[in-house]
C-alpha positions as CSV (number, residue, x, y, z in Angstrom):
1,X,0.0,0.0,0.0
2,X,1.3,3.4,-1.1
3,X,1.2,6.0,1.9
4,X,-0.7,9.4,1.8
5,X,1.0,12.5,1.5
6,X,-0.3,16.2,2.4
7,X,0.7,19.0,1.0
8,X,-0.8,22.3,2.6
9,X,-0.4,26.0,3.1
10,X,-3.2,26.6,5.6
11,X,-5.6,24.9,7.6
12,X,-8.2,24.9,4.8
13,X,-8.6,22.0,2.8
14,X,-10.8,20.7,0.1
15,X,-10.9,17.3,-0.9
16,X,-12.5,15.1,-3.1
17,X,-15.0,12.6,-2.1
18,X,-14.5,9.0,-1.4
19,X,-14.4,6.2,1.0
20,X,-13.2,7.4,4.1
21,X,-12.8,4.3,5.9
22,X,-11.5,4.9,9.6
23,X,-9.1,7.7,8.9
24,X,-9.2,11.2,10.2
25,X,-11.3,12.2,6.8
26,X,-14.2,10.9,9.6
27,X,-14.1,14.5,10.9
28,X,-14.2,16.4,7.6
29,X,-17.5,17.3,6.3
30,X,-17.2,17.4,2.5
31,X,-19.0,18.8,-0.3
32,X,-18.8,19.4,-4.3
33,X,-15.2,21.3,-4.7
34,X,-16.6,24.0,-7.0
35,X,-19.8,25.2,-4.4
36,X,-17.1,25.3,-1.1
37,X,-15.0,27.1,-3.1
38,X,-17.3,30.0,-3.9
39,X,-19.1,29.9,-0.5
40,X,-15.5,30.6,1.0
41,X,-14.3,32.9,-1.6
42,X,-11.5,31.2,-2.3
43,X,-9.9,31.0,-5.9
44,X,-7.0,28.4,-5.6
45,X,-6.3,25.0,-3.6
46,X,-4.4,25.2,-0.4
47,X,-4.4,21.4,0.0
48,X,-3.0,18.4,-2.4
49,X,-3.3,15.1,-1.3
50,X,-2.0,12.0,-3.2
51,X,-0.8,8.7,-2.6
52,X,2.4,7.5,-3.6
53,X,2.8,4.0,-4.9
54,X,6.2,3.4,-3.2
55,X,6.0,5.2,0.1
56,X,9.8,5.2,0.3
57,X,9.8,7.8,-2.6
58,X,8.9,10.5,-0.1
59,X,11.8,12.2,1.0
60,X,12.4,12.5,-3.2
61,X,8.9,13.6,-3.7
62,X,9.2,16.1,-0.9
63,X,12.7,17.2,-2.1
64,X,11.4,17.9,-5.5
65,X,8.5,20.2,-4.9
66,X,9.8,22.1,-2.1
67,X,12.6,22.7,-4.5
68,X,10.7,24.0,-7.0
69,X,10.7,27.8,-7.5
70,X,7.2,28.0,-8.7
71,X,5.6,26.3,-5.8
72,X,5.2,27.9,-2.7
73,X,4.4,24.5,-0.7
74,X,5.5,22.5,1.7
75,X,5.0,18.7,1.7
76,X,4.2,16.9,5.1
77,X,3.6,12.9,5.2
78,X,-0.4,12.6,7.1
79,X,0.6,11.9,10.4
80,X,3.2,14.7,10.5
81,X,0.4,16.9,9.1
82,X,-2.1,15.8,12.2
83,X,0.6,15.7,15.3
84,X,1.1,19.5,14.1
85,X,-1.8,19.9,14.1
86,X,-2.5,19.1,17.5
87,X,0.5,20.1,18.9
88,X,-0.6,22.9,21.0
89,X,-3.5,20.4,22.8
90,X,-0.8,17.4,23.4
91,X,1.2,19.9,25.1
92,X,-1.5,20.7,27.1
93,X,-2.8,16.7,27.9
94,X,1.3,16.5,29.1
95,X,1.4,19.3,31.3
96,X,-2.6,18.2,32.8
97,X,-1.1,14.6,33.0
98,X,2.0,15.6,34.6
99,X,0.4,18.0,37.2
100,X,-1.8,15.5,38.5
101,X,0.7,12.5,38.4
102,X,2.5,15.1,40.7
103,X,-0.6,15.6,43.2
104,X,-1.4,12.3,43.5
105,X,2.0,10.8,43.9
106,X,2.2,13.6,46.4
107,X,-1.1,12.2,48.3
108,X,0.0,8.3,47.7
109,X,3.5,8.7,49.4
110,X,1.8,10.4,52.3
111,X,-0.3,7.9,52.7
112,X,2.4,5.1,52.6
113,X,3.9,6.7,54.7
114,X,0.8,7.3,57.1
115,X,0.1,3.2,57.0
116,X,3.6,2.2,57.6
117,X,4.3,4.2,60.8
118,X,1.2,2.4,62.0
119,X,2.5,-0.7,60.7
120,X,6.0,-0.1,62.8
121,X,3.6,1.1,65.4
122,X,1.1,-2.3,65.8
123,X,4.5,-4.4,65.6
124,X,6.8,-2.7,67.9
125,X,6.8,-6.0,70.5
126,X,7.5,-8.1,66.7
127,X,10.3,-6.0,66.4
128,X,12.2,-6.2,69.1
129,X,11.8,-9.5,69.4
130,X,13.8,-10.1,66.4
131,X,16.6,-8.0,67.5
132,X,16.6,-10.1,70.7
133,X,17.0,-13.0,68.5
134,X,19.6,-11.8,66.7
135,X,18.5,-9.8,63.5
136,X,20.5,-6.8,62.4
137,X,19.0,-3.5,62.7
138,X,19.5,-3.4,58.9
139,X,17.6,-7.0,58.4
140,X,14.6,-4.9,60.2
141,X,15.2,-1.1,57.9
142,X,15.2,-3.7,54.6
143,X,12.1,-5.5,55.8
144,X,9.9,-2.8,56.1
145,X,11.5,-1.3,53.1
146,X,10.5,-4.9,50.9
147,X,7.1,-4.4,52.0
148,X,6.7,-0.3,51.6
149,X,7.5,-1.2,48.2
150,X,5.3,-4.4,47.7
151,X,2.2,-2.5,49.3
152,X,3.4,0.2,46.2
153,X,3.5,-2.3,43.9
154,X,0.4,-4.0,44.5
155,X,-1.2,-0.4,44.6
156,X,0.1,0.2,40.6
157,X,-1.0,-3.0,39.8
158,X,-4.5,-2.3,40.5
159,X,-4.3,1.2,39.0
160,X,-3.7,-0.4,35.7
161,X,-6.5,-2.7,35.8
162,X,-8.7,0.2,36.4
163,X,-6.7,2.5,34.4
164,X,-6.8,-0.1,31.1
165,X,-10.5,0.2,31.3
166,X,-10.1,3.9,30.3
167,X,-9.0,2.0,26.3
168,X,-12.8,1.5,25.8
169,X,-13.6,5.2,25.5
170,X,-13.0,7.9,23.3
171,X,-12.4,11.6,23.9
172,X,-13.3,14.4,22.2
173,X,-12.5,17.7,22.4
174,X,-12.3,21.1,20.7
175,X,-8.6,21.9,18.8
176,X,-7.7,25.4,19.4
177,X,-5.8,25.5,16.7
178,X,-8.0,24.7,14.4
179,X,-11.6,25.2,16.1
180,X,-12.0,21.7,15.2
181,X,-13.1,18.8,16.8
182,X,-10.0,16.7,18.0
183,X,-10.6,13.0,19.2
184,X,-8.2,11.3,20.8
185,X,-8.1,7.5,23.1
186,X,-5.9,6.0,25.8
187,X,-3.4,3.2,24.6
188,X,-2.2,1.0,27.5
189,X,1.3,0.0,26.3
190,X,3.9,-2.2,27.6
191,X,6.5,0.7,28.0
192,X,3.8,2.5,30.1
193,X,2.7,-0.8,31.9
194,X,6.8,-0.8,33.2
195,X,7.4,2.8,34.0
196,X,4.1,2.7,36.0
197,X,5.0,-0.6,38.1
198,X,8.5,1.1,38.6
199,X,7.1,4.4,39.6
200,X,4.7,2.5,42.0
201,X,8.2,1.3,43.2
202,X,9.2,4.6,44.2
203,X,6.5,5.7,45.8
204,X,6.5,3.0,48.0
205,X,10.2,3.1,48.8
206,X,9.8,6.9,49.8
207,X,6.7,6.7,51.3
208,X,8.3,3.5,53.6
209,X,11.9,4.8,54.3
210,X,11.2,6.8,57.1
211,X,9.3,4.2,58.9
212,X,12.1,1.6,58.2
213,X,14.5,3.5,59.9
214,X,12.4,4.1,63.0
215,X,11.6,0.7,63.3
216,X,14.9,0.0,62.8
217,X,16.9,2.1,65.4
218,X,14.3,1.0,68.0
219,X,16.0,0.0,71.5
220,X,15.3,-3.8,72.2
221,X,14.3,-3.3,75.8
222,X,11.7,-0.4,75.0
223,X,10.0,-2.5,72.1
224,X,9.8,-5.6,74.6
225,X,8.6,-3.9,77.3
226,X,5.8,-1.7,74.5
227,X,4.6,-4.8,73.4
C-alpha cells in the first residue's frame, strides 16, 4: 500500500469525495469542490493530497516540490500533518497529566507513609523480638522497606487494571488550533505498563523509608517492654 502525502499552506482544505474508511477524513465534512470554493471565496487549492505507490519515494517527492521555484508548498507525510496539528492540545494533555501524576504521587507517598508508621507502630513487640534473636538493625530497615514497596507495587497493579478500562472510551475535544473537533483515546502499552509498576516502586520506597529507619533504630528493651 502506497502512503498518503499532504501537502498544505493553511488549515483549509478541500478534498475530493470518497471512501473514508476509519481515517481522520471521519471528521471532515465534504461537499462538491466548486460550491465550497465560492461559499469561502476562495480562488486556488491550499491542499494536495496523493498517494504515492512506493512510500519510500517520499523524502524524493518532498525534495522535489519544495525545491521548485514555482511552488510555494510544503509537503508533510499525514501523520506529521495531524501531530502538528494538535501540537498545542498534546502539550496541554502533558502538562494536565503531569500535574496530576505530581498531586497524586504527592497524596499516595503520604499515605504510605501514614500506613507504615502504623505498621511499625502495631509491631513494635515483633520488632524487638527479632533483634533479641539476633537480626540486624538493617535486616529490620530492609524488611519494612520490601514491603513499603510491595504495598506500592500492588497499589500500581491495581491502578492499571482500572486504568486499562479507560481503552474502551474515546475523547473528544475542541482543537484550538483549528476550532475543530480533535478526538483522541488511551493506549495501554507495555512501556507504560513498566514505568508505571516502577514508579509505584518509588512511591512506595519513599513513602516507607522513614518508617524503616524508626523501626529499625528502636532500643530492644523499650520495644519488649511496649509490646
Amino acid at each position: 500500500m502506497g502512503e498518503t502525502l499532504r501537502f498544505s499552506m493553511r488549515e483549509w482544505r478541500i478534498v475530493g469525495v470518497f471512501d473514508a474508511g476509519n481515517t481522520g477524513f471521519n471528521s471532515e465534512i465534504w461537499g462538491d469542490v466548486d460550491q465550497l470554493m465560492q461559499s469561502f471565496r476562495r480562488p486556488v487549492y491550499s491542499s494536495v493530497i496523493f498517494r504515492l505507490r512506493d512510500s519510500s519515494e517520499f523524502e524524493k517527492v518532498k525534495a522535489r516540490i519544495e525545491q521548485d521555484p514555482r511552488l510555494a508548498l510544503e509537503a508533510k507525510r499525514e501523520t506529521k500533518y495531524y501531530a502538528d496539528q494538535s501540537e498545542m492540545m498534546a502539550k496541554f494533555l502533558r502538562i494536565l497529566g503531569m500535574s496530576l501524576t505530581v498531586i497524586f504521587s504527592f497524596g499516595a507517598v503520604i499515605g504510605a507513609m501514614i500506613t507504615m508508621y502504623a505498621s511499625v507502630s502495631n509491631r513494635t513487640a515483633e520488632i524487638g523480638t527479632l533483634r533479641s534473636l539476633g537480626f540486624q538493625r538493617r535486616n529490620i530497615l530492609y524488611s519494612f522497606i520490601i514491603e513499603a514497596m510491595l504495598l506500592g507495587l500492588t497499589g500500581g497493579c491495581i491502578g492499571l487494571f482500572f486504568a486499562s478500562f479507560l481503552q474502551l472510551f474515546t475523547i473528544s475535544t475542541l482543537n484550538f488550533q483549528t476550532f475543530s473537533e480533535l478526538a483522541f483515546s488511551f493506549a495501554l502499552t507495555f512501556e507504560i505498563v513498566w514505568k508505571s509498576l516502577l514508579f509505584s516502586l518509588i512511591m512506595g520506597f519513599v513513602g516507607g523509608v522513614l518508617p524503616a529507619f524508626q523501626a529499625a533504630r528502636m532500643n530492644i528493651v523499650e520495644a519488649l517492654r511496649a509490646g
